[in-house]
One Martini backbone bead per residue (centre of mass of N, CA, C, O) as a GRO file, in nm:
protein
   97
    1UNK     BB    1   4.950  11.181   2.983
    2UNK     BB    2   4.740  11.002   2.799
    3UNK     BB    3   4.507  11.247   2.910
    4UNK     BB    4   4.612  11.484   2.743
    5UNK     BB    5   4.558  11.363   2.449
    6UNK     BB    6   4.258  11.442   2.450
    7UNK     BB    7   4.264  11.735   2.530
    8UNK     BB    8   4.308  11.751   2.262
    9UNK     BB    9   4.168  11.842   1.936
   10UNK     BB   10   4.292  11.535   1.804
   11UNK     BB   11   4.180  11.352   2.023
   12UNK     BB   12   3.885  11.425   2.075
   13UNK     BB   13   3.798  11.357   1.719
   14UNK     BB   14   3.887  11.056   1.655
   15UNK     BB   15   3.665  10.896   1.653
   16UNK     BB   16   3.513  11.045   1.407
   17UNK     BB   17   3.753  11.005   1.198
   18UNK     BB   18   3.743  10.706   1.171
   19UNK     BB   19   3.438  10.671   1.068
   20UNK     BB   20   3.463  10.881   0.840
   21UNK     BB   21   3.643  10.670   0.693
   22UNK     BB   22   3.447  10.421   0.658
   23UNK     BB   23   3.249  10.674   0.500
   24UNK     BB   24   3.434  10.673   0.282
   25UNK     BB   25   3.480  10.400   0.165
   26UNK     BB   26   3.185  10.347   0.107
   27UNK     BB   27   3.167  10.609  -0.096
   28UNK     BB   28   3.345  10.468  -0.304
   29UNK     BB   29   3.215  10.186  -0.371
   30UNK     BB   30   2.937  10.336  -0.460
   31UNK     BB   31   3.094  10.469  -0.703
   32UNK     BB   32   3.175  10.188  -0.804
   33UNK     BB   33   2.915  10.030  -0.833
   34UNK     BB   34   2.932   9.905  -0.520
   35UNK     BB   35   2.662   9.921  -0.288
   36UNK     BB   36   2.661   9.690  -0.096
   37UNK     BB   37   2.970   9.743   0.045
   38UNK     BB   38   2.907  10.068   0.105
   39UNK     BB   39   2.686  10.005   0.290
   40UNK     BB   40   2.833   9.774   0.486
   41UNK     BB   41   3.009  10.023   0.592
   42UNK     BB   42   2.815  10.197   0.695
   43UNK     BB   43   2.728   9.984   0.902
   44UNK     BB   44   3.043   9.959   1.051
   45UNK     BB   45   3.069  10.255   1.125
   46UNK     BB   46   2.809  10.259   1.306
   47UNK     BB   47   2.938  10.048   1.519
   48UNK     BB   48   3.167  10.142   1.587
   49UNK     BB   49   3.048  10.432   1.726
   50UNK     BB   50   2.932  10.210   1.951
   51UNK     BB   51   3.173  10.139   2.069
   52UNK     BB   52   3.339  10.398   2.119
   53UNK     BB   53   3.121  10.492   2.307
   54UNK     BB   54   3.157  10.246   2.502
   55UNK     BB   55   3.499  10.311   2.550
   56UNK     BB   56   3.448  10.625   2.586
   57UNK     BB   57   3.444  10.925   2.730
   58UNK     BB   58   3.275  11.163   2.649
   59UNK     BB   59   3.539  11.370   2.589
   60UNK     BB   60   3.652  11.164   2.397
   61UNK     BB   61   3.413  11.110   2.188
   62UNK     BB   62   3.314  11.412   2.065
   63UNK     BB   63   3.103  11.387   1.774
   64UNK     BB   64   2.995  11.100   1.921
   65UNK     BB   65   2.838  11.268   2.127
   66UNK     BB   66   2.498  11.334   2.191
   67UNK     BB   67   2.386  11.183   2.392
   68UNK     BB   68   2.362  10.917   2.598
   69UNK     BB   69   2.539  10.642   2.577
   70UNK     BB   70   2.331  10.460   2.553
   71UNK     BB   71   2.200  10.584   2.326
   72UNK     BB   72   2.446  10.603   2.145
   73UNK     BB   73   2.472  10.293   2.108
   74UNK     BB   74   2.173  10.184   2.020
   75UNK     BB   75   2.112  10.356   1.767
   76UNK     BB   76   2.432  10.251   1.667
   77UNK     BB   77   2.305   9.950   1.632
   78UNK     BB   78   2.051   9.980   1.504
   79UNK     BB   79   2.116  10.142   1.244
   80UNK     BB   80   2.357   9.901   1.108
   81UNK     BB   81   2.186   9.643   1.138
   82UNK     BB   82   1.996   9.766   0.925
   83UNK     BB   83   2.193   9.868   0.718
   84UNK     BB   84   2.284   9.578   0.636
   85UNK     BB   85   2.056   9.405   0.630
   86UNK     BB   86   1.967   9.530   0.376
   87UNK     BB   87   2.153   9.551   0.191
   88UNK     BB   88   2.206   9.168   0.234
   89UNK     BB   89   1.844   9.168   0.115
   90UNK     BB   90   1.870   9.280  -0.190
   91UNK     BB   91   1.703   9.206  -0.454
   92UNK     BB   92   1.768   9.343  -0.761
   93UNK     BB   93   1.715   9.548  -0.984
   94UNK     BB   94   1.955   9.813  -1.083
   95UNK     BB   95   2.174   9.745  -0.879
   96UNK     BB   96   2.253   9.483  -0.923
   97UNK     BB   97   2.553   9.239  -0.884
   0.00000   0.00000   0.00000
């Protein structure tokens, strides 16, 4: 029974729904003029989606499955820990706070 819940189209979807909360959760905080942790959230978004991608199988996957497995783990934690990186190493500028 509980494969059954992911073959339905709310539960094949649930990955993406997660991570897609996480990149609102980040764009809320950025336009709240705190950009630097909603870039850190989005950074985490994406984290998720590697980890999400590596714990769950293809089709439970739904659309955060582009590629193979493998790659889109790498893909999504080497672009996650850029964008954390790059947010929490920013000095100064316009948007400093």
């Amino acid at each position: 029974m509980p494969e059954q819940r992911w073959r339905s189209a709310a539960g094949q979807h649930l990955p993406f729904v997660l991570v897609l909360g996480v990149v609102v959760l980040g764009l809320v905080r950025i336009t709240q003029y705190h950009w630097r942790q909603g870039a850190v959230l989005i950074g985490v978004a994406l984290l998720l989606a590697a980890l999400l991608r590596v714990l769950v199988t293809d089709e439970q996957a739904g659309l955060i499955a582009i590629r193979s497995r493998s790659v889109d783990a790498l893909l999504y934690s080497g672009l996650g820990f850029a964008v954390i990186v790059v947010a929490m190493t920013i000095i100064g500028g316009p948007l400093s706070r």
